[in-house]
N, C-alpha and C positions, 0 to 999 in steps of 0.2 A: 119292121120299124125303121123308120131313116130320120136321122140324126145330125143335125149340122152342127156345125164344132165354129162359130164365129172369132175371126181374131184365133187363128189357130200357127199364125208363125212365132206368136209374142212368148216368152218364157213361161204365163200361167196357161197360155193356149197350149204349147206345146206340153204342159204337167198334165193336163186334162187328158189328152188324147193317151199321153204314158197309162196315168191310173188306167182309166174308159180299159184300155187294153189289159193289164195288171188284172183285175177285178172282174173278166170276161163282159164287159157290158151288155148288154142283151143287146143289142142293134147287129139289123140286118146289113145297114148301108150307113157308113161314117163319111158326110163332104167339108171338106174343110176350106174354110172360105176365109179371106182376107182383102188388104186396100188392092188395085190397080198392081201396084209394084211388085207385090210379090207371088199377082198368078202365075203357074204356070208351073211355079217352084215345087220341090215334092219333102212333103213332111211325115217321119216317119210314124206311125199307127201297128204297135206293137213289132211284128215282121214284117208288115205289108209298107209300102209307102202309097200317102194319098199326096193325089195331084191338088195343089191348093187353088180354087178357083177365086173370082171376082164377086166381091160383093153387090149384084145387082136385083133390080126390080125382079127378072123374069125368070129370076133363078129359085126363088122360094118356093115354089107349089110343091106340097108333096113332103114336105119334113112334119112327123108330130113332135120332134124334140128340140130347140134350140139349147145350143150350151155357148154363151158369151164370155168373149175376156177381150175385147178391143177396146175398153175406157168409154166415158159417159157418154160421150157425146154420139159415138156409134150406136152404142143401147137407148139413147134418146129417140134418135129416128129410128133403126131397122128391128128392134125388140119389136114395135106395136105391127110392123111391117108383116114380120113372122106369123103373129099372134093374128093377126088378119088374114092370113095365107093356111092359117087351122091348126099352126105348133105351139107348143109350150117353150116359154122361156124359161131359161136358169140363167140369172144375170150377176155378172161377178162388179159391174162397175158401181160405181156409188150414189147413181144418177135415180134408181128406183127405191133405193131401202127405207127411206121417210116417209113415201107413198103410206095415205094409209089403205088403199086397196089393194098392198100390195106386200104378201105373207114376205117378214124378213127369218130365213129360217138357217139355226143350225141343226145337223141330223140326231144326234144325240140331247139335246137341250127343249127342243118343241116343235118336232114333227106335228104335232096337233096342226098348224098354223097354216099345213099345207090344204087344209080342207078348204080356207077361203082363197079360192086361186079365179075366182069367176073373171079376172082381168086376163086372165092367162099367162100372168109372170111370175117368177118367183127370186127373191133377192141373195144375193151370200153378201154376208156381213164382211166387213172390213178385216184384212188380217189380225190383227193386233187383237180387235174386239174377240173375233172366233175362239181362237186360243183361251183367252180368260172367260169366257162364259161355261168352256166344257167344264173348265176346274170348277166356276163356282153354283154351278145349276144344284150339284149335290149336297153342297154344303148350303143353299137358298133352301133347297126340300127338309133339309136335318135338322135347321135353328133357324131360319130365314135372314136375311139380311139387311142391313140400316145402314150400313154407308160404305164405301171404296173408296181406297186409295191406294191410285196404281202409278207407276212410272216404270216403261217400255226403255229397251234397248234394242232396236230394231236395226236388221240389217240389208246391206244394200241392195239385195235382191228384189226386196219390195217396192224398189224406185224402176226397178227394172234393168235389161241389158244394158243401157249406157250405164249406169251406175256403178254395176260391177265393173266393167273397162275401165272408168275410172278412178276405182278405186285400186285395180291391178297396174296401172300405168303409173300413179303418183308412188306405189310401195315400189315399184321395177325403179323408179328414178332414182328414190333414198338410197339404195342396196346398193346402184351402180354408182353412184355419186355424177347422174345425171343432170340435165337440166328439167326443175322441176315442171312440169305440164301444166300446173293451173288447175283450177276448179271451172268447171264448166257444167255440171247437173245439178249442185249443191252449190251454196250463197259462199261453202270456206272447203278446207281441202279436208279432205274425209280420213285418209289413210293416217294412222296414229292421229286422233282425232276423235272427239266425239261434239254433236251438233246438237242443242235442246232446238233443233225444230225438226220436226217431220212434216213433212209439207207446206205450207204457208197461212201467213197472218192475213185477214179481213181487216179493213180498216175500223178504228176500234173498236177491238176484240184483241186482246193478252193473250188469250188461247188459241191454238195451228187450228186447222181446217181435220187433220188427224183426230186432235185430240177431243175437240167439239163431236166426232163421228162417234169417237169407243165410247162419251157419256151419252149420247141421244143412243144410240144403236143398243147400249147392253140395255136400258131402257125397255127399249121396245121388246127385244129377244126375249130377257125373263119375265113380260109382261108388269111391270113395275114403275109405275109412269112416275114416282116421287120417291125411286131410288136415288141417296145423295150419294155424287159420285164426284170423281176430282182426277182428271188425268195427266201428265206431264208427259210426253214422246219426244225421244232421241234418237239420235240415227247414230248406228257405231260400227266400224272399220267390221264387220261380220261379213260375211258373202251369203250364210244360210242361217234361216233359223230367227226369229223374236225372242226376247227374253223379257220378262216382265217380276218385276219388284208388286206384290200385290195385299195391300192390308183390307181385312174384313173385317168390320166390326159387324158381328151379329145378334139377333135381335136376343135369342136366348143361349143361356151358357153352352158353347162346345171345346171342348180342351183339345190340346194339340192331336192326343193319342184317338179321342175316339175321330176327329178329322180327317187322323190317317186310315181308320177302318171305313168311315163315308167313303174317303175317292178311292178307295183299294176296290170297293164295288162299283164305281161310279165309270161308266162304258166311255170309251175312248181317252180313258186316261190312264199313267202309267205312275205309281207312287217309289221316287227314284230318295231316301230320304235316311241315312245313317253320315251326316257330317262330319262327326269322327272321324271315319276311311275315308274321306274325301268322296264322299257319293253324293250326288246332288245333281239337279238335270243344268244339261250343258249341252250347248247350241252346238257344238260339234256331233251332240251323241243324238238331238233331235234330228238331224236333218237328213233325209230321205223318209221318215216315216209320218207315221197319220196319225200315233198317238200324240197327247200333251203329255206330257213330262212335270211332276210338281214335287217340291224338295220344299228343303227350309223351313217347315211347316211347324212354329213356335208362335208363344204367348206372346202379345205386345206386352210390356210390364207398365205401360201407361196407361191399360186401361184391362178391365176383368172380361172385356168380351172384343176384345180385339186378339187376331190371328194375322200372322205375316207369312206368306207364299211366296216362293219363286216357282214361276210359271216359264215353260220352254215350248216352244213350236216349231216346225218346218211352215214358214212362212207363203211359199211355192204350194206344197202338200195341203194340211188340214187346213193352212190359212186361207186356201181359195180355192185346187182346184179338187182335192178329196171331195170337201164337202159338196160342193155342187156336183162332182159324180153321185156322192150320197143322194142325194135331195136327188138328182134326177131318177136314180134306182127306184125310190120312196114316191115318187109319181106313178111310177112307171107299176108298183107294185098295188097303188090303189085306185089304178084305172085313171089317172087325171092328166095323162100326156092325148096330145092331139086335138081335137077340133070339139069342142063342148057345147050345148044348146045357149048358153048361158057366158056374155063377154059381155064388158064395161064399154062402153064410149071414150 
């Protein structure tokens, strides 16, 4: 099986290839492909290094796997490219997930979803979104759900490399009593800081391009098209990891305790939850791993069926490139990678 790793020099290209490696991927042959600039360069793949090649027409024949992380406009054009040339897509950008012939899948939450792949792409949800759906898929199965409200702490990671440089440039200037550098990725300066906007405002529209994504998107994931939801996204001085403040009102009674026996069984999640000792999930203690992380886990007192969650993520990890190794494993184990009788137009 040969396997293209698209956009494989960017920080979620490069998580990809770590896990892929990590996890043994089943691939024969791993090419990791990128813009013009940076053929030729070698990125490491577990002990091996792959040579990063050019993203061009003549170079696709012969992958049943695509695994993308080069942003939308890339997966615009060369995703249907692939999928014509007989591979399957895993697309991490945000340019296919509203698609509706196009499954938006987390691996623990509804694998089901991979069966309609007749387009031959398959979507990963937004970081932010991933995270909160692992925690609340179990708690939707146990009482179901009526409404959300979430508010995100996200960290620079998710803007990508210039974001962290800029956030380690503006903290180096405070410390030395430099001259300050300025804001240049973000609208104000990030470092001791925090920003309610994560990505940008449409002209009228009150709500970021972010925050519009986690309500359409958890939507579509738990199959619940008149789920009320309500998001607010911040960007805050973190290097790794998401944090999210998250109330559930559900539809039938669940108390905090039996809440915490749901996600204790509930796959790919980690119940981290005696506040007292100061135990509670935290972005330092999420980041390198795959699990979600859930604490805080209390009564709202303003209402008999509302619950309040702190949700933790490795943003890098389970927020984009775990799960698309997942999802791609989860093709790969039900025969639906490579060249199919059956594609969309």
């Amino acid at each position: 099986m040969r396997v293209a790793a698209v956009g494989a020099t960017g920080v979620v290209g490069r998580t990809i290839l770590d896990v892929m490696a990590e996890r043994a991927f089943a691939a024969d042959e791993v090419v990791a492909f990128a813009s013009a600039r940076s053929a030729g360069r070698e990125t490491a793949y577990g002990s091996a290094a792959l040579t990063v090649q050019e993203l061009r027409e003549d170079a696709l024949e012969g992958f049943d796997l695509a695994l993308f992380s080069a942003g939308g406009a890339t997966s615009e054009e060369w995703a249907p490219r692939f999928v014509d040339a007989g591979a399957t897509v895993v697309d991490n950008s945000s340019f296919w997930r509203m698609h509706d012939d196009v499954p938006l899948v987390v691996a623990e939450v509804n694998p089901g979803a991979l069966e309609s792949t007749a387009r031959g792409i398959v979507a990963n949800p937004n970081c932010s979104t991933m995270q909160m759906v692992v925690a609340l898929k179990a708690i939707l199965d146990a009482a179901g759900i009526e409404r959300l409200v979430v508010s995100t702490y996200q960290s620079v990671s998710g803007t990508g490399k210039a974001a962290v440089d800029e956030l380690t440039a503006q903290t180096r200037a405070h410390a030395l009593g430099e001259e300050f550098p300025g804001a240049h990725v973000y609208p104000h300066q990030i470092a001791f800081n925090v920003l309610p906007q994560v990505e940008t405002f449409k002209e009228g529209d009150d709500y970021t391009t972010e925050e519009r994504k986690m309500m359409a998107e958890t939507r579509k994931i738990l199959d619940h098209e008149d789920l009320a939801i309500s998001a607010t996204c911040a960007r805050v001085p973190v290097y790794h990891g998401h944090s999210e403040s998250i109330n559930v009102q559900t539809r039938e009674e669940l108390s905090p305790e039996a809440c915490r026996d749901v996600l204790h069984e509930a796959p790919g999640v980690v119940v981290i939850d005696d506040p007292s000792r100061g135990l509670y999930p935290l972005a330092t203690s999420a980041a390198g791993r795959d699990d979600v992380l859930v604490g805080r886990i209390r009564r709202d007192p303003s209402h008999e069926r509302c619950l309040n969650l702190w949700v933790v993520g490795d943003n890098l990890r389970k927020g984009a490139a775990t799960n698309a190794v997942q999802v791609a494993e989860l093709l790969v184990e039900r025969g639906l990678v490579g060249d199919r009788p059956v594609r969309a137009a």
